[in-house]
C-alpha positions as CSV (number, residue, x, y, z in Angstrom):
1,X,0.0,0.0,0.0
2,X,1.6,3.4,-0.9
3,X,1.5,6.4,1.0
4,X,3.0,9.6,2.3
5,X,5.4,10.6,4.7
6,X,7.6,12.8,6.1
7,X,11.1,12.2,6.4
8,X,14.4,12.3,8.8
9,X,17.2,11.5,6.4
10,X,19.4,10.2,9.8
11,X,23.1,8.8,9.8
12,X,21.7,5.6,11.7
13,X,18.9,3.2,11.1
14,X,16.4,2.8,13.0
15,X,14.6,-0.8,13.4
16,X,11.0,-1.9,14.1
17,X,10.8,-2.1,17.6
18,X,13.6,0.1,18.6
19,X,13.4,3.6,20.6
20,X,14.6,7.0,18.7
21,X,15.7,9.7,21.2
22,X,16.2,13.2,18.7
23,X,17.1,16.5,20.0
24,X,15.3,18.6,17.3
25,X,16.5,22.2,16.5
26,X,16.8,22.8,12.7
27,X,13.4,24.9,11.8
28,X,12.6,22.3,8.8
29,X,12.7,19.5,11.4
30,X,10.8,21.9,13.9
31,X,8.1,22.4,11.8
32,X,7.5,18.8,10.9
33,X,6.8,18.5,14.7
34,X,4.8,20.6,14.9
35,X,2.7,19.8,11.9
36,X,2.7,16.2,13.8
37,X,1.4,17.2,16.9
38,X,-1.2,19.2,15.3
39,X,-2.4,16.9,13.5
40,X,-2.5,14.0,16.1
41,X,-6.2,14.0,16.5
42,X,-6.8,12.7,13.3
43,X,-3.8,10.8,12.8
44,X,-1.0,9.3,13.8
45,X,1.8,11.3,14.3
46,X,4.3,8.9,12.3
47,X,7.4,10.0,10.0
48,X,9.7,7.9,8.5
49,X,13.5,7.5,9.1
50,X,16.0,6.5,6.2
51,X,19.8,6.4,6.5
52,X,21.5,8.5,4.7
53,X,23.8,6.4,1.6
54,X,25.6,9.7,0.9
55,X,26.0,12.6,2.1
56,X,25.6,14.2,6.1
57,X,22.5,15.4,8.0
58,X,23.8,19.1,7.8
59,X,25.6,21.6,6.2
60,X,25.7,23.0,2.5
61,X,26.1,19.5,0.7
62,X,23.8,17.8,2.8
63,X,22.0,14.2,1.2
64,X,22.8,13.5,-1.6
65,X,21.2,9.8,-1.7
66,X,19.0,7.8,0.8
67,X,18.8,3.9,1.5
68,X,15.6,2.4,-0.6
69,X,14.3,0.3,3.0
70,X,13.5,2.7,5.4
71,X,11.7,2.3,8.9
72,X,8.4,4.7,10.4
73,X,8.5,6.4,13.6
74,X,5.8,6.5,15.8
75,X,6.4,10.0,18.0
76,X,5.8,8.8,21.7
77,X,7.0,11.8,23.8
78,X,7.8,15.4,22.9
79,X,9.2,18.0,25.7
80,X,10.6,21.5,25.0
81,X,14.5,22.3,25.8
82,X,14.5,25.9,25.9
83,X,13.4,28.3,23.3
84,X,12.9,25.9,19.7
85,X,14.9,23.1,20.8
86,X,12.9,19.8,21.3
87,X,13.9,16.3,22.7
88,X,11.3,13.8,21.3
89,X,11.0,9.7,21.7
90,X,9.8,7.4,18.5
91,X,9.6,3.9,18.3
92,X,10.2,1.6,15.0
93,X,7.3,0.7,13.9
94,X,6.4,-0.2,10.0
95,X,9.1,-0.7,7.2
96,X,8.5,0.6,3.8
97,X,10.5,1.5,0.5
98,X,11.5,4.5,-1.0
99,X,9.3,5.2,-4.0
100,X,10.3,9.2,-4.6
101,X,10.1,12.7,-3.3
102,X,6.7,14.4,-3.2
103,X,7.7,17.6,-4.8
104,X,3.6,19.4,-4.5
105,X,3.8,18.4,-1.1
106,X,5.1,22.3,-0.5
107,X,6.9,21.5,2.7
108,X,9.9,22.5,4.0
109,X,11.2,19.6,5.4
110,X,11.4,16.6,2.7
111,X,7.8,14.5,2.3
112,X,8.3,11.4,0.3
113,X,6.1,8.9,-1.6
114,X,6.5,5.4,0.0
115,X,5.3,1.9,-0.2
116,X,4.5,-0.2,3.3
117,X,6.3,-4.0,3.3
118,X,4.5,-7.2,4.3
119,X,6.7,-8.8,7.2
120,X,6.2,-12.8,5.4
121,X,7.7,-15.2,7.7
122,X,9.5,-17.1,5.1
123,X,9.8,-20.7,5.4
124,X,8.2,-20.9,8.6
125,X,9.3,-24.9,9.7
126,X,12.8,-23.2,9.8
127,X,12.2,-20.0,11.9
128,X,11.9,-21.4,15.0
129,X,15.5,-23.1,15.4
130,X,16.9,-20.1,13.6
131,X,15.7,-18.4,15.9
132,X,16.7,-20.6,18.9
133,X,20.3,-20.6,17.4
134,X,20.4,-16.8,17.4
135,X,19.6,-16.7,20.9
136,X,22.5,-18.6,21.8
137,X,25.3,-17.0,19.7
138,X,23.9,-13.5,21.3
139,X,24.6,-15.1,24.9
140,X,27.9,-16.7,23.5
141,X,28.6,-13.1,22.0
142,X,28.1,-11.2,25.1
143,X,30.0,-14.1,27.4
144,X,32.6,-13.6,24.9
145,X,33.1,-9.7,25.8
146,X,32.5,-10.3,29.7
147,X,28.8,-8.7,29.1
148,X,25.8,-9.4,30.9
149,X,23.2,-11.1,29.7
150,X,20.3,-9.8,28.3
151,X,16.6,-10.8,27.6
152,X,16.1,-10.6,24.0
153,X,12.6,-10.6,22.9
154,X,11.0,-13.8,23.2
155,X,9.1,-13.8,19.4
156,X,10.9,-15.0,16.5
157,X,10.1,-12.2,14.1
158,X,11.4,-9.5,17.0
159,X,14.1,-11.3,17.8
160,X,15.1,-10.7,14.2
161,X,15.2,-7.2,14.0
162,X,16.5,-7.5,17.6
163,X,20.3,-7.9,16.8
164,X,21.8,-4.5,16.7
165,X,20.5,-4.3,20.4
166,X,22.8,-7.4,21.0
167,X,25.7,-6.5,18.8
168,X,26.9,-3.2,17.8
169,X,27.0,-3.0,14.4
170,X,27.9,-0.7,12.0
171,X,25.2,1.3,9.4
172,X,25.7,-1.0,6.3
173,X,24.7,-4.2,8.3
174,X,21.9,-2.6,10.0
175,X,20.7,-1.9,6.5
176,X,20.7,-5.1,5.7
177,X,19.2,-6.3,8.0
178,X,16.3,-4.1,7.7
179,X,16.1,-4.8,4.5
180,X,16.1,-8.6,4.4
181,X,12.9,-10.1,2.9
182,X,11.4,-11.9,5.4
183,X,12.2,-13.0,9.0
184,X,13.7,-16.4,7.9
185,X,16.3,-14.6,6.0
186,X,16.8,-11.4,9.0
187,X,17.6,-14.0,11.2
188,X,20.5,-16.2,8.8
189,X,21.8,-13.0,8.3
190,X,21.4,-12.1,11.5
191,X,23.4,-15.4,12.7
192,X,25.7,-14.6,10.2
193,X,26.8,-11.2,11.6
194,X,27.1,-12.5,15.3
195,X,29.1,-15.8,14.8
196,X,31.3,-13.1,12.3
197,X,31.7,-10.5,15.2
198,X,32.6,-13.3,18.2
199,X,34.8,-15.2,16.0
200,X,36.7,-11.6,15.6
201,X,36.2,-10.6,19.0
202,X,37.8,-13.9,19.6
203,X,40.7,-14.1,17.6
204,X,42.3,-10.2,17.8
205,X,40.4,-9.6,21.4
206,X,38.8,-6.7,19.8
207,X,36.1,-4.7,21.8
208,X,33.1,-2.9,19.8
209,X,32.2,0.3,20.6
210,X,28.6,0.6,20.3
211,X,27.6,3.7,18.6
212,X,25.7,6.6,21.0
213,X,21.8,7.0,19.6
214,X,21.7,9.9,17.3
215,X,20.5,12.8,19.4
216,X,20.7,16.2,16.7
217,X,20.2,16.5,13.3
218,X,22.3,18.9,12.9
């Protein structure tokens, strides 16, 4: 089903399920809040987030191409800094693809033309001990570094879009992953990616830094 929405272009991704903290200044970005919160009675106030292929959040050059998977935000909290400076909350919600740029959408801030994705399972006989097989290279992972454990969520197709809470991964595999097909393939690739980063871990004792949440755009 295609719609439209308004955009963050963002130097992240952001996953279904996953929280969004974004210290909002810029007027462009400003504006879109607002035009969100007013409009909250009579829909929801969602916008979508898509990493950024090249370019930066600010400055003269600024995007110069986006990702074509991108993930909506669902705006949960909104409080005021100090004069136009806003910290608001989202939370991943619905993926979609990039279809194009609305250009008579007359806003300031970019509004694009998007498509909503299914979430299919895949082969489904095989999710399950995927999925059980993920859980325990996330443990081994985490042992690995000396980390506590964690609770990761307890349904398969979560779990999938789980890993970047486990591991911290860079932008290009968080892209992937996002952009995977179905479940069955988000979590082989998510398996992937973890035995990958233990086995390195492993062999040159290398520590990831995870990356802080994106709190400015700009």
């Amino acid at each position: 089903m295609m719609a439209t929405l308004p955009l963050f272009p963002l130097g992240t991704v952001l996953m279904p399920g996953a929280q969004l903290p974004l210290q909002i200044f810029e007027p462009r970005y400003v504006r879109l809040l607002r035009d969100l919160l007013e409009a909250q009675d009579e829909q929801l106030p969602i916008f979508g987030v898509v990493a950024i292929r090249e370019g930066f959040e600010v400055g003269d050059a600024g995007v110069r191409a986006l990702h074509p998977v991108g993930c909506a935000a669902l705006l949960t909290q909104a409080a005021v800094l100090g004069g136009q400076r806003y910290l608001v909350i989202s939370e991943g919600t619905s993926r979609f693809t990039l279809d194009g740029i609305d250009e008579t959408a007359g806003t300031p801030y970019v509004t694009a033309q998007v498509t909503w994705l299914d979430e299919p399972d895949g082969d489904g006989s095989v999710v399950p001990e995927l999925a059980r097989q993920l859980r325990v290279e996330l443990t081994a992972y985490r042992a690995t570094l000396g980390m506590e454990p964690v609770d990761p969520p307890a349904g398969d197709h979560d779990l999938s879009y789980w890993v970047p809470e486990g591991v911290a991964l860079d932008l290009a595999d968080r892209q992937s992953l996002l952009a995977s097909s179905d479940t069955e393939s988000r979590l082989r690739l998510g398996l992937r990616i973890v035995r990958r980063e233990r086995a390195l871990t492993q062999s040159f004792g290398a520590v990831p830094q995870r990356p802080e949440p994106p709190l400015s755009l700009n």
